[in-house]
N, C-alpha and C positions, 0 to 999 in steps of 0.2 A: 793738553788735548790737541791743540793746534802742532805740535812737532810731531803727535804720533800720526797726522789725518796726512799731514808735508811728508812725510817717510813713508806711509801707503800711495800717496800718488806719484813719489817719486817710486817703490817700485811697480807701480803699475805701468808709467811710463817715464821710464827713465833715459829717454832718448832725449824728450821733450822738456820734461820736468828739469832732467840736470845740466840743459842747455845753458841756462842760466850760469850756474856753477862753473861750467866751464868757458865761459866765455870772460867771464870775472876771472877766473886763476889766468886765460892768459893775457887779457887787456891790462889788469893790474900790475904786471911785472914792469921792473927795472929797464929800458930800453932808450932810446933816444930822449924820450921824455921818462923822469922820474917817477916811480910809481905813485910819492905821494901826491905828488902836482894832481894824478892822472885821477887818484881817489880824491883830491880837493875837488876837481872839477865835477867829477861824481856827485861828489854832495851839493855843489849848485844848481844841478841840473836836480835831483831828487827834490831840491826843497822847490823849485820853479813848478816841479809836476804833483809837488802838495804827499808826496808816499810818506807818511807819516814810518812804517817800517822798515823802508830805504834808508829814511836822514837816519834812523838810529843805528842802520846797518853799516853806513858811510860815515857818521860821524866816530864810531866803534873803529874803525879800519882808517881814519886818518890818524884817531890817537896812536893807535896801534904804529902807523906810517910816521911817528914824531914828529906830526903839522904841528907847529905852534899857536897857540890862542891867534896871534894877529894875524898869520896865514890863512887860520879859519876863517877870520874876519872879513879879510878881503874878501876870499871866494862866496862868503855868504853877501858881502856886500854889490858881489855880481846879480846872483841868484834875488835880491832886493831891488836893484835895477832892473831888471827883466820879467820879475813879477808882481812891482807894484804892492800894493798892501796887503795882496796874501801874502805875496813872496816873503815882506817882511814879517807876517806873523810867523811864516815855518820855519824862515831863520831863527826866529827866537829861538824857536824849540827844537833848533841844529843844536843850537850855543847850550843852550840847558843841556842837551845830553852829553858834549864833550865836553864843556866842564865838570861838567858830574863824572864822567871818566875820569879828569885829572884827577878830581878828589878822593877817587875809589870808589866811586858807585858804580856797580854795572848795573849798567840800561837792560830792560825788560828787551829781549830779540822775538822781534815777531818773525814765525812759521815761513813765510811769503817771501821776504827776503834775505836769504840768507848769504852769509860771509862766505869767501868763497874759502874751499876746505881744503887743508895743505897737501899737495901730490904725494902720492904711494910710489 
């Protein structure tokens, strides 16, 4: 229900709505700084602002980016320095969802934030 209500508001305003999207295809790319670096950092800053749909958006797109468990680690061990005891209960549940990627689980994607979608 939530992807069909995300694809009504995106075409209702898809200038706005898909802002989003595209600003992830083109921040995410390969450039001076590595796109994974650029999605680890992502996911520090998601788990510091608590988006529970984000870290699973970000942790999804670092597996995806071949971050390794310990690269996670660090970045999430930012993200625990900067937000203190929330910050470390969100990183748990960064780690919970990329390791559950390694393993083969896909994570539930919520509506709100989405991956960014591969160019036509």
């Amino acid at each position: 229900m939530a992807e069909d209500l995300y694809a009504r508001l995106r075409k209702l305003s898809p200038k706005v709505t898909g802002g989003l999207v595209r600003m992830r295809q083109e921040t995410f790319k390969d450039a001076a700084v590595p796109a994974k670096y650029k999605v680890l950092a992502a996911l520090a800053v998601v788990v510091s602002h608590r988006c529970e749909p984000c870290i699973r958006a970000y942790a999804k797109m670092a597996h995806q980016a071949g971050a390794s468990l310990e690269e996670v680690v660090e970045f999430l061990n930012v993200a625990i320095t900067e937000g203190g005891c929330p910050g470390e209960q969100w990183a748990i549940e960064a780690l919970e969802v990329f390791e559950g990627l390694g393993r083969g689980q896909e994570g539930k994607e919520e509506a709100c934030c989405k991956l960014p979608e591969e160019p036509r």
